[in-house]
N, C-alpha and C positions, 0 to 999 in steps of 0.2 A: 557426427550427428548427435544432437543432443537429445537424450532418454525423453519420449514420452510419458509426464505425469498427471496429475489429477482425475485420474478414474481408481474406482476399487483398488486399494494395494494391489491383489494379485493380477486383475489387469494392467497395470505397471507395470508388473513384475516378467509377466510373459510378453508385453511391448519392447521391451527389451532385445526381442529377439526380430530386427524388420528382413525387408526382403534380402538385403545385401550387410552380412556383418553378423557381430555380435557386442552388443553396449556393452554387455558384460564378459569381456575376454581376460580378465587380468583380473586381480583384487582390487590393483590403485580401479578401475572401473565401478569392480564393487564398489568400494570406498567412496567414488562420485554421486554414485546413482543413491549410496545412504544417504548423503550429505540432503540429497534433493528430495527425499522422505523423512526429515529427522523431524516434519512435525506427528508423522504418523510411527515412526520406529526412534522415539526418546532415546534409546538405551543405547549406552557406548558400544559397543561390538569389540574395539582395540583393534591389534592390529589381525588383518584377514589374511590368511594364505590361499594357497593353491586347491586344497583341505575344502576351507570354507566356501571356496567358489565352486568347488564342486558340488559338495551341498546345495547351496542354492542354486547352481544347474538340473540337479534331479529335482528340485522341486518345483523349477518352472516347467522344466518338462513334463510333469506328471498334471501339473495345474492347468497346460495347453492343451495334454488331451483331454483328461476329464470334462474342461469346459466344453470343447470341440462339440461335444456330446450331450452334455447338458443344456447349454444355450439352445441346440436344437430338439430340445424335448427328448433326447434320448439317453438310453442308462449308457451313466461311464463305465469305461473298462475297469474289472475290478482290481484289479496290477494300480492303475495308477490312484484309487481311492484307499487303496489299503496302504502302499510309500507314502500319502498322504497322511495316513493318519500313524504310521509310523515315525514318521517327520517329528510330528507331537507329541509322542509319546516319548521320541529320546529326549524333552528338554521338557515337562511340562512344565505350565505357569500357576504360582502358588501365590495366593494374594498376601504379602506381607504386611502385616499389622503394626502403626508404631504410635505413639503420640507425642502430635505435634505444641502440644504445652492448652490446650481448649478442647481438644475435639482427637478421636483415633482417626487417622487416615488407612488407607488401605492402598495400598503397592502394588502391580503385579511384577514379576519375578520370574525370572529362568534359571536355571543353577548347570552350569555344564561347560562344556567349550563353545566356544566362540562359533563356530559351524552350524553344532547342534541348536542353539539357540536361536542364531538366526534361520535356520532351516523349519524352526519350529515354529516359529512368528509369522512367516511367509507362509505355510503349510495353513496355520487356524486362520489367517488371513482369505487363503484359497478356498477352507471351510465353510467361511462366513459367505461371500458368496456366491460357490455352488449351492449350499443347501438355502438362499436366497430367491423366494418366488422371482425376481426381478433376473434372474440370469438366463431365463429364454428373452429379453429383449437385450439382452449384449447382440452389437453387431460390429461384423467388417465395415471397415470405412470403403464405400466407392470408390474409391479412386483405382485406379487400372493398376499400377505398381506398389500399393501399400497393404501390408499384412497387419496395419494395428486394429484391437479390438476396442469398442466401446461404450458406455450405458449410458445410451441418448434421453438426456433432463426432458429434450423436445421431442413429438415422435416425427418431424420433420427432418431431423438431422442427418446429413449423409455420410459426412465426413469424419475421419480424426480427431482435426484440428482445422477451422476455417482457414486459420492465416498459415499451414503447412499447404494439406492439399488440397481442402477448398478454393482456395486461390489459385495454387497450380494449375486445377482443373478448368478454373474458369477462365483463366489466362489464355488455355491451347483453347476453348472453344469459341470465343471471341477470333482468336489467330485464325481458325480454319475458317469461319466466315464472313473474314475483312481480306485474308491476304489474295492476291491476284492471282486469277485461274494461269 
């Protein structure tokens, strides 16, 4: 199955995990599911280990419950707001300053291992938004067998993905009311 993208990084990042599996079971996984964010995670990572996917295992997990909680108007558990914002603190980001030959640019930057880095990106990712008025309208997609979350553009929207389970769903329901009693 291929990773659900284009919602908030950390909704990404906890779609990763659907009813059956886990996208992210391996580094090479990691390694796919960067490749398919590297407009929103620029930064090399190198290579990932067992280490680093753990890392980003605790912090999806902390970001699935926290949401859990906040999407519904409710306070997260403080366990998982605090491994968040410990996430950030082992790698912070420090704007580097350089000049590009007209003008100073400014960088941002991590400085640490490979884990902590990206544990830390994903974490102020989960940061940005939780503390986002817009994350009580995150929803579950309708569909009967899918766990992915979502921040519907429309407030019409039911699904995922139309052309995943939107479709699916419209498919068995046309089936149930054409096929012979």
């Amino acid at each position: 199955m291929t990773p659900f993208t284009g919602e908030p990084l950390a909704l990404d990042l906890v779609n990763t995990r659907p009813v059956t599996g886990d996208l992210l079971a391996t580094p090479g996984d990691l390694r796919a599911w960067l490749e398919l964010q590297s407009d929103r995670l620029p930064e090399e990572f190198g290579e990932l280990t067992d280490a680093d996917l753990a890392a980003v295992h605790a912090v999806r997990e902390h970001t699935a419950r926290a949401l859990e909680h906040a999407r519904h108007g409710r306070r997260p558990p403080e366990a998982a707001l605090r491994a968040l914002n410990e996430a950030q603190r082992a790698a912070p980001a420090v704007s580097e300053l350089a000049w590009d030959g007209s003008a100073v640019t400014a960088t941002r930057r991590r400085a640490g291992p490979v884990g902590r880095r990206l544990a830390a990106r994903l974490a102020e990712a989960a940061a940005e938004l939780l503390s986002d008025p817009a994350v009580t309208r995150v929803r579950g997609c309708a569909a009967d067998d899918c766990v992915m979350l979502f921040l519907p553009a429309h407030p019409r929207r039911r699904w995922c993905s139309p052309a995943r389970c939107g479709n699916r769903v419209r498919v068995a329901r046309h089936y149930r009311r054409h096929r012979p009693d």
